[in-house]
C-alpha positions as a printed Julia matrix, in Angstrom:
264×3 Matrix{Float64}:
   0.0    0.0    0.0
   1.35   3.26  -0.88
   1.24   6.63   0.97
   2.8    9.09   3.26
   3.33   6.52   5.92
   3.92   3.45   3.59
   6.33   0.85   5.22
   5.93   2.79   8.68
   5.47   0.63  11.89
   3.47   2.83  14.16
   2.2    2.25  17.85
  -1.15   4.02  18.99
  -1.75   4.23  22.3
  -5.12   5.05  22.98
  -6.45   3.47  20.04
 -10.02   3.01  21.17
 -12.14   5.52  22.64
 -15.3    5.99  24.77
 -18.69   5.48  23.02
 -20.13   8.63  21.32
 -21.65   9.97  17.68
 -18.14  10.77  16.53
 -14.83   9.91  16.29
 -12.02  10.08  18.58
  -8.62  11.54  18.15
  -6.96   8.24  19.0
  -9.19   6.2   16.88
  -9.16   8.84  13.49
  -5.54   8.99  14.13
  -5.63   4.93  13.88
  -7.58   5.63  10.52
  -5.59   8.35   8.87
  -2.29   6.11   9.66
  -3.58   3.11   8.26
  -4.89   4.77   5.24
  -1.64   6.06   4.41
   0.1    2.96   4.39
   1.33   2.31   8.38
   0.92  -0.94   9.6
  -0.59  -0.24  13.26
  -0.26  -1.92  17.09
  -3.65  -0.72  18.44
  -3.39   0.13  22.61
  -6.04   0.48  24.53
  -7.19  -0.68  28.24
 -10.29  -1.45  26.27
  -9.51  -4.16  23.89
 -12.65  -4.51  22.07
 -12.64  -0.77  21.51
  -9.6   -0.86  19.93
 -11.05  -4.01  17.91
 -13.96  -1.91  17.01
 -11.26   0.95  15.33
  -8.91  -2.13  13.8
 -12.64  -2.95  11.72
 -12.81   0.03  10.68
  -8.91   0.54   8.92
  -8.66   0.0    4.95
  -6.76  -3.73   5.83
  -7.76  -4.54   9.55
  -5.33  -7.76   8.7
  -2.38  -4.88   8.49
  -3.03  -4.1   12.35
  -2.84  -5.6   15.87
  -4.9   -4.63  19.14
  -2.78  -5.15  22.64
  -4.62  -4.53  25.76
  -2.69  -2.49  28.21
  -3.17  -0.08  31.62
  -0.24   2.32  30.28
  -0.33   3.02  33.67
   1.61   0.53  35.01
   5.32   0.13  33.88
   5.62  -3.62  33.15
   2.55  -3.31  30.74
   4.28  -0.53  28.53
   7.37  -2.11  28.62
   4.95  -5.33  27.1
   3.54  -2.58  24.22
   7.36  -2.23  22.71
   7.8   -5.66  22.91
   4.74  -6.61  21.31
   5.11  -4.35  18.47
   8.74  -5.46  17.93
   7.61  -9.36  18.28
   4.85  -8.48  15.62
   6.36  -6.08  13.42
  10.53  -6.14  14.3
  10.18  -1.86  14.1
   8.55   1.0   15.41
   9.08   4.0   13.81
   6.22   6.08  15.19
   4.69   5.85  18.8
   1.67   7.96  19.4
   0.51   8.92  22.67
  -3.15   9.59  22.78
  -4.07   9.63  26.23
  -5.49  12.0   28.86
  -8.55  12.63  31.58
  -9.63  15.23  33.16
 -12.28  13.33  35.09
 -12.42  14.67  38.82
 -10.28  17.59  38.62
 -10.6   20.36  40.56
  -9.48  23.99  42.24
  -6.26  23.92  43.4
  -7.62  23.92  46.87
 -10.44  21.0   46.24
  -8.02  18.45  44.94
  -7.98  15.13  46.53
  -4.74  14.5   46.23
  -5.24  10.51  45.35
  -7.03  11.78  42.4
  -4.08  14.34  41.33
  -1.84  11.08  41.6
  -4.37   9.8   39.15
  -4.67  11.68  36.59
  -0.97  12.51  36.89
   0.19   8.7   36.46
  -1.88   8.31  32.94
  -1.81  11.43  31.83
   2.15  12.22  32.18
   3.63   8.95  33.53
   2.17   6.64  30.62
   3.44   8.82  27.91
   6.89   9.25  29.8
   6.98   5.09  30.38
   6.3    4.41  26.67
   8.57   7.01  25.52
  11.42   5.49  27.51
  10.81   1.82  26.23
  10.2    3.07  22.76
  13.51   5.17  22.47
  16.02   2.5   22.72
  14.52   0.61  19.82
  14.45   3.79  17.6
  18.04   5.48  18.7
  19.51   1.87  17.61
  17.24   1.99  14.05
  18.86   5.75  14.16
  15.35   6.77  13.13
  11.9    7.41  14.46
   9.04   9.71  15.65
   7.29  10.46  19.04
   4.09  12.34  18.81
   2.6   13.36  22.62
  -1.07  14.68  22.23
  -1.51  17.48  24.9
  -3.87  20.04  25.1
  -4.34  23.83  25.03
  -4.98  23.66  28.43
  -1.39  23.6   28.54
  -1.34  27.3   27.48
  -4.78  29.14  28.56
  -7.06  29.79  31.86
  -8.37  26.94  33.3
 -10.62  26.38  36.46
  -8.93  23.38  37.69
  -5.09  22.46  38.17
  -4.19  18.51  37.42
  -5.34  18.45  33.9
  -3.24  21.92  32.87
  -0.55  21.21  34.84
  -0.22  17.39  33.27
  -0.45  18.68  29.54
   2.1   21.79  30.3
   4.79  18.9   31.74
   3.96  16.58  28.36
   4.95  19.64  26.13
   8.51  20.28  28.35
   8.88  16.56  28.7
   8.2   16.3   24.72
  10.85  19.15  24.33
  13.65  17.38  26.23
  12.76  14.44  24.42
  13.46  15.94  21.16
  16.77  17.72  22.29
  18.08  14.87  24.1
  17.57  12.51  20.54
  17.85  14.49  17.92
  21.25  13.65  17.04
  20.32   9.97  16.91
  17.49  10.77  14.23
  14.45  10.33  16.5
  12.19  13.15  16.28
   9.47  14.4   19.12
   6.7   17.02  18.93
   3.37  17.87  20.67
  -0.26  18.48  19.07
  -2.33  20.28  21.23
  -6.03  20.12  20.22
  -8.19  23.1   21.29
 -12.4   22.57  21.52
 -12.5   19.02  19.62
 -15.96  17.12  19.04
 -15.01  14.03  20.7
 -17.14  11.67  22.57
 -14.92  12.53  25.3
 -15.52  16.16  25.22
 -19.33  16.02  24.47
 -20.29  13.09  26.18
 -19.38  13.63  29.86
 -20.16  17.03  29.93
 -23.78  15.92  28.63
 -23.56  13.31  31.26
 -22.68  15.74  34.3
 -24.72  18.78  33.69
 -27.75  16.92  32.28
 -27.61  18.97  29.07
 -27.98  18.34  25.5
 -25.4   17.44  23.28
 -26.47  20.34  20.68
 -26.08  22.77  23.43
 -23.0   21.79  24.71
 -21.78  22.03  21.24
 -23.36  25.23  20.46
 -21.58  26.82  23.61
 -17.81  24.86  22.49
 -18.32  26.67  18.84
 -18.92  29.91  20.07
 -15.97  29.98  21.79
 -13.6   29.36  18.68
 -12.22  32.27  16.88
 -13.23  30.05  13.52
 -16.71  29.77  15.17
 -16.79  26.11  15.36
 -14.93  22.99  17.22
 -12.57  20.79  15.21
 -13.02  17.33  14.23
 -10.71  14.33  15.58
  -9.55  14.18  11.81
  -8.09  17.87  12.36
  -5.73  15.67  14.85
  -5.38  12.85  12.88
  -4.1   14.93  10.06
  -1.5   16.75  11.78
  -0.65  13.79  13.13
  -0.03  12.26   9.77
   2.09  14.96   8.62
   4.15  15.19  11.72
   4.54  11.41  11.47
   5.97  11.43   8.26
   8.7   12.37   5.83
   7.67  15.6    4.87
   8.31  16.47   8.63
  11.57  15.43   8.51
  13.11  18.56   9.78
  10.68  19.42  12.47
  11.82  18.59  16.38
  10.61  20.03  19.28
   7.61  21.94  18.1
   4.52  22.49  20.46
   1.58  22.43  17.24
  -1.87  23.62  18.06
  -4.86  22.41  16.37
  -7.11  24.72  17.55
  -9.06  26.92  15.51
  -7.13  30.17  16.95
  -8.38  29.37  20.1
  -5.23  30.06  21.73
  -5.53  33.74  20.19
  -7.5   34.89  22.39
  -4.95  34.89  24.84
  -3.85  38.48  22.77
């Protein structure tokens, strides 16, 4: 199969996603790869979510699903493994993962639930990175792509979630300075106000709204005057994935409608 990725060996964590009307970024991301010629290793806690996005790829038979917790080291030391027992490369590893679920005020915070969201959404992405680096610094070649937020950059009411994304961007930086001269390549993709079941469907869930309104409120907040799609992601991804990126290290990308404009 030909394409922008074609040949590519690429590792998705966070392939599956929660249920909802659209797509998520981990699952388009799974889509846009495959379509371009990667051969995937599908992640997920939730292995017959990530079976459900394998059905879905051009050639499901040119992907894998591997249940993991990325939280726990052992299990994302097991992801590498499995993807070099499978596929005997990895030259992309994308880390798709991230809650927000019980954050609060800086004052509010139960600090078991800080530890929480810390652990998957920081300590996963730093776990897989480290077991993924050795492969690619000996194949002198490969790509890390962190997905982070623009949280990381603006106002928020709560602290865990912002303060997780901002150390995934510095942690994504020092990747990329620390490995550039061995040909592996790191950057971050923020996405701003995304329709994602995550995004729609626990805020409908909490507040006892309606999706439409909830969306109706996200897109008036976007300087373009709508939210992005999970393919938005998926397509940045794709580019910063492959060849025509081949000179680009370290960058923080937002994919955000000019969200983060606003900030003047």
């Amino acid at each position: 199969m030909g394409g922008r990725l074609a040949g590519k060996i690429a590792v998705i964590i966070g392939a599956g996603q929660q249920e909802g009307a659209t797509p998520g970024n981990g699952r388009a991301t799974a889509i846009r790869f495959a379509q371009e010629g990667a051969r995937c290793l599908l992640v997920d806690r939730d292995a017959a979510s990530a079976e459900a996005t394998r059905d879905m790829l051009p050639d499901p038979q040119a992907a894998v699903v591997h249940q993991a917790d990325v939280t726990d080291t052992e299990a994302c030391r097991a992801v590498i493994d499995a993807a070099l027992a499978r596929f005997g490369s990895i030259d992309i590893l994308h880390n798709n993962v991230g809650q927000s679920r019980g954050d609060r005020a800086t004052s509010d915070m139960d600090p078991d639930v800080w530890d929480q969201l810390m652990t998957l959404n920081l300590k996963a992405m730093f776990l897989t990175c480290k077991f993924a680096l050795p492969v690619m610094r000996a194949q002198g070649a490969g790509v890390i792509l962190n997905v982070s937020s623009t949280s990381a950059l603006s106002k928020r009411p709560t602290v865990t979630y912002k303060t997780s994304k901002g150390a995934v961007n510095t942690l994504t930086q020092h990747i990329a300075a620390e490995n550039a001269g061995f040909g592996v390549r790191a950057n971050v993709i923020l996405p701003g106000l995304i329709d994602t079941p995550m995004a729609i469907e626990r805020r409908a869930q909490e507040s006892g709204r309606s999706r439409d309104d909830i969306r109706a409120e996200r897109d008036a907040l976007v300087p373009m005057g709508h939210m992005g799609s999970a393919w938005d992601v998926a397509n940045a991804a794709v580019f910063l994935a492959s060849d025509e990126a081949a000179y680009i290290t370290g960058v923080v990308l937002p994919v955000d409608g000019g969200l983060l404009l606003k900030r003047g």
